[in-house]
VEXDREN-2710 file (C-alpha; in Angstrom, 1 decimal):
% VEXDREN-2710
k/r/px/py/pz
1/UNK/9.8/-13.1/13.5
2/UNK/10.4/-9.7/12.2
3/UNK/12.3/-10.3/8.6
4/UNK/16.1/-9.0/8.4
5/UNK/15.7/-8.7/4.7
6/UNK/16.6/-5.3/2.8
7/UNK/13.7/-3.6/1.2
8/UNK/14.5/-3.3/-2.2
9/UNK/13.0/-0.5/-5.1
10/UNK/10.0/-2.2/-7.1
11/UNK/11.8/-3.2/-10.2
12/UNK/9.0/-3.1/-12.2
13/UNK/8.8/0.5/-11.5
14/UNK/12.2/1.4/-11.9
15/UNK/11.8/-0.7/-15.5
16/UNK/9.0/1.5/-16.3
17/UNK/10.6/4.5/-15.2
18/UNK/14.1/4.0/-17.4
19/UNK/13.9/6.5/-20.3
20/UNK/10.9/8.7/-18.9
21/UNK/11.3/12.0/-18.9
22/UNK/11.5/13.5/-15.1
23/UNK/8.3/15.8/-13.9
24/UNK/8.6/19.0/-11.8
25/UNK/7.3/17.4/-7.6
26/UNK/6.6/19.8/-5.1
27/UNK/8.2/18.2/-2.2
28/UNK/5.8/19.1/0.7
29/UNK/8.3/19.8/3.6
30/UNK/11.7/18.5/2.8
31/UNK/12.5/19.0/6.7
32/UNK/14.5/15.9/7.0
33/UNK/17.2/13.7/6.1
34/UNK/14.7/11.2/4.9
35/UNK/13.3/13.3/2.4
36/UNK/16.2/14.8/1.2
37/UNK/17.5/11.4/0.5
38/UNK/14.6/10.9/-1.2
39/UNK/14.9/13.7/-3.0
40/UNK/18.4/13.0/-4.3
41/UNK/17.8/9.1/-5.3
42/UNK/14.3/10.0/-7.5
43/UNK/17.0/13.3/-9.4
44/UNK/19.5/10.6/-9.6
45/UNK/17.2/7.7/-10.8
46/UNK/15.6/10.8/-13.3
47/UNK/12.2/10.6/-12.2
48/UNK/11.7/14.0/-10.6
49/UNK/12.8/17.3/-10.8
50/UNK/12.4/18.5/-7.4
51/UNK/10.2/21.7/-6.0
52/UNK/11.6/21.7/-2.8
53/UNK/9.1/23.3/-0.4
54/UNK/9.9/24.7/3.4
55/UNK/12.1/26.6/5.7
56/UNK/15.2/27.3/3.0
57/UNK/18.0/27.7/5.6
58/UNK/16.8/24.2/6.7
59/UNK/16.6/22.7/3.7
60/UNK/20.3/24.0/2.5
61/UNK/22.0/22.9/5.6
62/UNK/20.1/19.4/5.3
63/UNK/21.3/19.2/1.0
64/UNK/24.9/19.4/1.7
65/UNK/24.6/17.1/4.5
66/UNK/22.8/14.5/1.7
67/UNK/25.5/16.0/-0.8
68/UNK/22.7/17.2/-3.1
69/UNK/23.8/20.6/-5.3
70/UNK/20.5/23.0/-5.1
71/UNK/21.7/25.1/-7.8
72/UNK/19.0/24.9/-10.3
73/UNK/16.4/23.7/-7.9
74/UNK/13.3/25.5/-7.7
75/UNK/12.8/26.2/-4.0
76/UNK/9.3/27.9/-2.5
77/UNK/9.8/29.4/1.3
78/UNK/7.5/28.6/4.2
79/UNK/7.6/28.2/7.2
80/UNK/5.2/26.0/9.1
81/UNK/3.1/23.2/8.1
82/UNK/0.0/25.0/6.6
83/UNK/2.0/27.1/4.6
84/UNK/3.6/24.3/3.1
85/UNK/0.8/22.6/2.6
86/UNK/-0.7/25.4/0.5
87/UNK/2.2/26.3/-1.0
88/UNK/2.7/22.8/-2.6
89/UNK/-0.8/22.8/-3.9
90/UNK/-0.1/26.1/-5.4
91/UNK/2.7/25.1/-7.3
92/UNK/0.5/22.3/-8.7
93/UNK/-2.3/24.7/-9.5
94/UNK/0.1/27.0/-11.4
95/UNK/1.6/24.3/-13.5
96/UNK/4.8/24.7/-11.7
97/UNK/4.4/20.8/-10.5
98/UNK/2.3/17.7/-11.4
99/UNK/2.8/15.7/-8.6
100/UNK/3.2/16.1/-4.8
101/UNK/5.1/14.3/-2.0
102/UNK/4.2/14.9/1.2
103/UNK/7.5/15.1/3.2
104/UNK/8.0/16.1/6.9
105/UNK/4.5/17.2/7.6
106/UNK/1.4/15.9/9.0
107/UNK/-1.1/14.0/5.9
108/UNK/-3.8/15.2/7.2
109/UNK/-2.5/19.0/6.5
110/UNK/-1.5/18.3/3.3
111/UNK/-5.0/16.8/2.5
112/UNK/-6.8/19.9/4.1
113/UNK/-5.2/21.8/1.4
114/UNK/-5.8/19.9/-0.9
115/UNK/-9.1/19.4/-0.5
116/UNK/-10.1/23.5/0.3
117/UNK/-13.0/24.3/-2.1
118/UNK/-11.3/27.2/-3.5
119/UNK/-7.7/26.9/-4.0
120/UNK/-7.7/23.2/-3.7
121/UNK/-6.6/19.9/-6.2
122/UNK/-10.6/19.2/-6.2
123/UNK/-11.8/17.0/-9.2
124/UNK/-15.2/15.9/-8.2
125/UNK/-14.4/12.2/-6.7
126/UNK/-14.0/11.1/-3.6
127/UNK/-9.7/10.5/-2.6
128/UNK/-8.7/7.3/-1.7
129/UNK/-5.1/5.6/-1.4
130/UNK/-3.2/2.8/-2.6
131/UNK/-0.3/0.7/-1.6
132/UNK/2.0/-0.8/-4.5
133/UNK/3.2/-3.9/-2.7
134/UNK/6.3/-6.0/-3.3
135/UNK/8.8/-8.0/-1.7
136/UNK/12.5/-8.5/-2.2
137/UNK/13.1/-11.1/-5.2
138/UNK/9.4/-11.6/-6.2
139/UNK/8.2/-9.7/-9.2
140/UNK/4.4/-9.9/-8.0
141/UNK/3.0/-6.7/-7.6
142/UNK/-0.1/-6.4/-4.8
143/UNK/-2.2/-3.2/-4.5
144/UNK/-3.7/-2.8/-1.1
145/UNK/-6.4/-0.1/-0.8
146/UNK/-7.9/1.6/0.8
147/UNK/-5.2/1.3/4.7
148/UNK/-4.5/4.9/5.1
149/UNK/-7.5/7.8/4.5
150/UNK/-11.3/6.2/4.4
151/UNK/-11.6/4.7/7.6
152/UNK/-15.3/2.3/7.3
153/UNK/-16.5/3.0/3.4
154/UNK/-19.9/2.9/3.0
155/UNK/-20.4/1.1/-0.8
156/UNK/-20.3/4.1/-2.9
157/UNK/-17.0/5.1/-1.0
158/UNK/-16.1/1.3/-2.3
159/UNK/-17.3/2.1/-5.9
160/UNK/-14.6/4.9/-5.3
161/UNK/-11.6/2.7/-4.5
162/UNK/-12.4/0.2/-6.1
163/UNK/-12.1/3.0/-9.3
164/UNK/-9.0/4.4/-8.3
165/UNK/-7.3/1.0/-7.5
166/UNK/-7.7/-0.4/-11.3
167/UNK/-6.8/3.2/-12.6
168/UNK/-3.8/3.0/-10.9
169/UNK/-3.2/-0.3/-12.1
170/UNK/-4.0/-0.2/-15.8
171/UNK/-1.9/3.2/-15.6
172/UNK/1.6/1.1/-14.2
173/UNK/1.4/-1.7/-16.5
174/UNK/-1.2/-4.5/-14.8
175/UNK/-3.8/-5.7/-18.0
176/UNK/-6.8/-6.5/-17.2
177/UNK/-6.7/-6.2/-13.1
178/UNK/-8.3/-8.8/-10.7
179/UNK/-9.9/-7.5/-7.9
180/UNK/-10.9/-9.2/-4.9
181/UNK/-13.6/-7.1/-2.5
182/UNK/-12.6/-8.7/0.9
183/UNK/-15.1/-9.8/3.9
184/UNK/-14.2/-12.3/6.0
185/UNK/-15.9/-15.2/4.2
186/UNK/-16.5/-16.1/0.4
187/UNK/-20.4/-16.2/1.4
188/UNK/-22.7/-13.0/1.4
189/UNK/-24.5/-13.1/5.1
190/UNK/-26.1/-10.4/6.9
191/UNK/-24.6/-11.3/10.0
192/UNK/-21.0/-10.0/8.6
193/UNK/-22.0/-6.4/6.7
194/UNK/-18.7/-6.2/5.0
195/UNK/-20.1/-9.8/3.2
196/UNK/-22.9/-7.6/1.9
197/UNK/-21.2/-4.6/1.2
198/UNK/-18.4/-6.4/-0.9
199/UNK/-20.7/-8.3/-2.8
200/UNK/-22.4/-5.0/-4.2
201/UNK/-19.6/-3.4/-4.7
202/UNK/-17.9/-6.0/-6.4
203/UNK/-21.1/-6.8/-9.0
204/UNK/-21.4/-2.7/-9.3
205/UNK/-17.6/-2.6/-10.3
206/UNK/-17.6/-5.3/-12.8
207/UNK/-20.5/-3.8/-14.3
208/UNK/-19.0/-0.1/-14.6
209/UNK/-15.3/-2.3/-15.9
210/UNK/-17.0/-4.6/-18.7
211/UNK/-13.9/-6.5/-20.2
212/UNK/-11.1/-4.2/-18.5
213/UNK/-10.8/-5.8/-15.0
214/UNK/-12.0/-8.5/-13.0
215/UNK/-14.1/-8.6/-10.3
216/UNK/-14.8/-11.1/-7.4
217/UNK/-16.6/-10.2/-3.9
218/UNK/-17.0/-11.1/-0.8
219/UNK/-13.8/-13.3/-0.9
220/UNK/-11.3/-14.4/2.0
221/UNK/-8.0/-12.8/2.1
222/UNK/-6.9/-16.4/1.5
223/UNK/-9.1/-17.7/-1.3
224/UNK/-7.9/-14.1/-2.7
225/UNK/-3.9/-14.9/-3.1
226/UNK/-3.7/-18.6/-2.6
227/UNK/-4.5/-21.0/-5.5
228/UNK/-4.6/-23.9/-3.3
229/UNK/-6.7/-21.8/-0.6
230/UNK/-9.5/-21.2/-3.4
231/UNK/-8.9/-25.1/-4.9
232/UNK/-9.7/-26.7/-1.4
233/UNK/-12.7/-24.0/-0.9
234/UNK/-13.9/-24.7/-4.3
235/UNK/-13.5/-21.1/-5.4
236/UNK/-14.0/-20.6/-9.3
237/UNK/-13.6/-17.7/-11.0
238/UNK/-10.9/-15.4/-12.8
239/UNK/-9.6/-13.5/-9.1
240/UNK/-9.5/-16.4/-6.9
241/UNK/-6.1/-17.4/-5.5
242/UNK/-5.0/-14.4/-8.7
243/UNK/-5.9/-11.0/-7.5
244/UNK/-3.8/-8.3/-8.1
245/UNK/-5.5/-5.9/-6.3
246/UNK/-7.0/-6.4/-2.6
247/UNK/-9.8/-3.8/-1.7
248/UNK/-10.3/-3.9/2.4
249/UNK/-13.4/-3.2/4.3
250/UNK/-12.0/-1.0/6.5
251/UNK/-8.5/0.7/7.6
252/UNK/-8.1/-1.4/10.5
253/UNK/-7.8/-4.4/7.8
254/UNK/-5.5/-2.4/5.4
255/UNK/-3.6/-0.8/7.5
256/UNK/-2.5/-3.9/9.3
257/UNK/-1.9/-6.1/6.3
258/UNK/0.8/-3.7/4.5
259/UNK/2.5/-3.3/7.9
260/UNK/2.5/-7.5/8.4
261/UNK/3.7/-6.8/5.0
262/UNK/6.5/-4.6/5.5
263/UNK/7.7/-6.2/8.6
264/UNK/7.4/-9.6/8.0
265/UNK/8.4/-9.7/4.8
266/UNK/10.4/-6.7/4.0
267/UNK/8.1/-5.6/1.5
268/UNK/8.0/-1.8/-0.3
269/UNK/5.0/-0.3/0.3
270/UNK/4.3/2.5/-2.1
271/UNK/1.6/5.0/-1.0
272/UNK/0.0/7.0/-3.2
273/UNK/-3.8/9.0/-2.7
274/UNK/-5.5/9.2/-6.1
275/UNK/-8.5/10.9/-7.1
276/UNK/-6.9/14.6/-6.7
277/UNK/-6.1/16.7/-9.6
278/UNK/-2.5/15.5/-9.4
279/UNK/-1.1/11.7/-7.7
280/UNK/0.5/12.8/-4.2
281/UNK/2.4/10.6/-2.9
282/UNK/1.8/10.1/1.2
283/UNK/4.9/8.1/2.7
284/UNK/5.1/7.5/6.9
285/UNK/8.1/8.9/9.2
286/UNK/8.9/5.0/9.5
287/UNK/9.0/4.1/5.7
288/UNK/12.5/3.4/4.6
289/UNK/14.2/5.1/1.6
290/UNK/13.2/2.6/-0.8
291/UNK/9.1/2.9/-0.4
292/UNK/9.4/7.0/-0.5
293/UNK/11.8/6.3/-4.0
294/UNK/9.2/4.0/-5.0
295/UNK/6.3/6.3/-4.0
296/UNK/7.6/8.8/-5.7
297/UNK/8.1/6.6/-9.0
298/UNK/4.9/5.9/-9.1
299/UNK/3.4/9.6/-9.0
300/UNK/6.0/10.6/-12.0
301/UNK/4.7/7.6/-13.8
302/UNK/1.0/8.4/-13.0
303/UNK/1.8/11.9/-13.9
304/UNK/2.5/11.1/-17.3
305/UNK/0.3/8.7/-18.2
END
């Protein structure tokens, strides 16, 4: 059942991208072919200007194996993952870069340093993370958040993503986003928390957004993206069967939709944790060249903007 369809770069960011000037990344351990490959489609595509960050022997060796020319390229030495971590965020502090990709080290180490109270990319909010979705020959873009750093948010947490989701959105081209705060039923009950949670969140939201965005919750993932789900289930309102942005209860429920996502339907899923002093972009081991490209995109675009 798993789909044999190439991923494919978002066109709507590439489209968006086309005539932008490039911005300085610190790549956060470009340890891998991956990365590197990365690194040479976003110079390539002119999106990034590249801080290549890590061991420098390892990073030569790995260029000419990608056939990427470092001459030019700014490149910061370390050597293990803490160093590279800090490193990165240094180079973002100094002015040296406005956007980070985390490359061949662990996220939560390149979160530590982001997050130290002293030499840190601290702004005051909370960080959260969102997935750009979209599948091959479909121009439908789907925001997923938050699958990948708060694990059970507690509704202020929600107030957070919820934030950083339409920012994002508003900031790559979406007018007027609608949001759908997901439980597992369109009906507020106490029996099913998330219900309760969603609905607060979602009336807290709309009132903070006014005119800018849309806001619908508790609502099934189906009454959420299906017109004919919310017809049949008599579901009125601006998001239902239309949202453009899907805020999850939980990473459990996140985490597993973008992957049925990815590997059912070949679909690019673009990470990137907002709320820092600069986007970073936070790709997997397992994502294939054209989510980190697209990951990476988004950050320069974010950057800018």
């Amino acid at each position: 059942m798993l789909s044999t369809k190439p991923f494919e770069v978002p066109r709507d960011l590439l489209a968006r991208a086309k005539g932008r000037p490039a911005i300085n990344m610190a790549i956060a351990g470009a340890g891998s072919v991956e990365v590197m490959q990365c690194v040479k489609s976003g110079i390539e595509t002119g999106v990034l200007r590249p801080v290549l960050v890590g061991n420098r022997g390892k990073m030569e060796g790995l260029a000419a194996q990608c056939g990427l020319a470092l001459a030019g390229i700014h490149i910061i030495e370390a050597e293990n993952e803490e160093a590279i971590a800090k490193a990165s965020v240094a180079a973002v502090r100094a002015g040296d870069a406005k956007a980070i990709m985390k490359g061949d080290i662990h996220t939560n180490t390149l979160l530590r340093a982001v997050l130290d109270k002293t030499l840190g990319l601290r702004t005051g909010s909370r960080l959260s993370h969102v997935f750009h979705m979209t599948i091959p020959d479909c121009d439908r873009v789907l925001y997923i958040a938050d699958g990948a750093v708060n694990v059970a948010p507690d509704l202020a947490t929600l107030g957070v993503i919820i934030n950083n989701a339409i920012s994002m959105a508003i900031k790559l081209g979406t007018a007027c986003p609608r949001v759908a705060v997901l439980s597992a039923s369109e009906v507020p009950d106490e029996s099913v928390p998330s219900s309760i949670l969603a609905r607060d969140a979602a009336l807290a939201a709309q009132a903070h957004w006014g005119e800018k965005a849309r806001i619908q919750g508790p609502m099934a993932l189906d009454i959420a993206i299906s017109p004919k789900a919310a017809l049949a289930k008599h579901m009125e309102g601006p998001v239902a069967g239309n949202a453009d942005i899907l805020i999850v209860p939980n990473i459990e429920m996140g985490n597993g939709l973008f992957k049925m996502m990815v590997h059912f339907m070949a679909a690019a899923a673009a990470g990137v944790v907002m709320g820092a002093a600069c986007p970073i972009a936070v790709t997997s081991r397992s994502d294939p060249a054209q989510a980190r490209l697209a990951a990476a995109i988004m950050c320069a675009l974010l950057a800018q903007d």
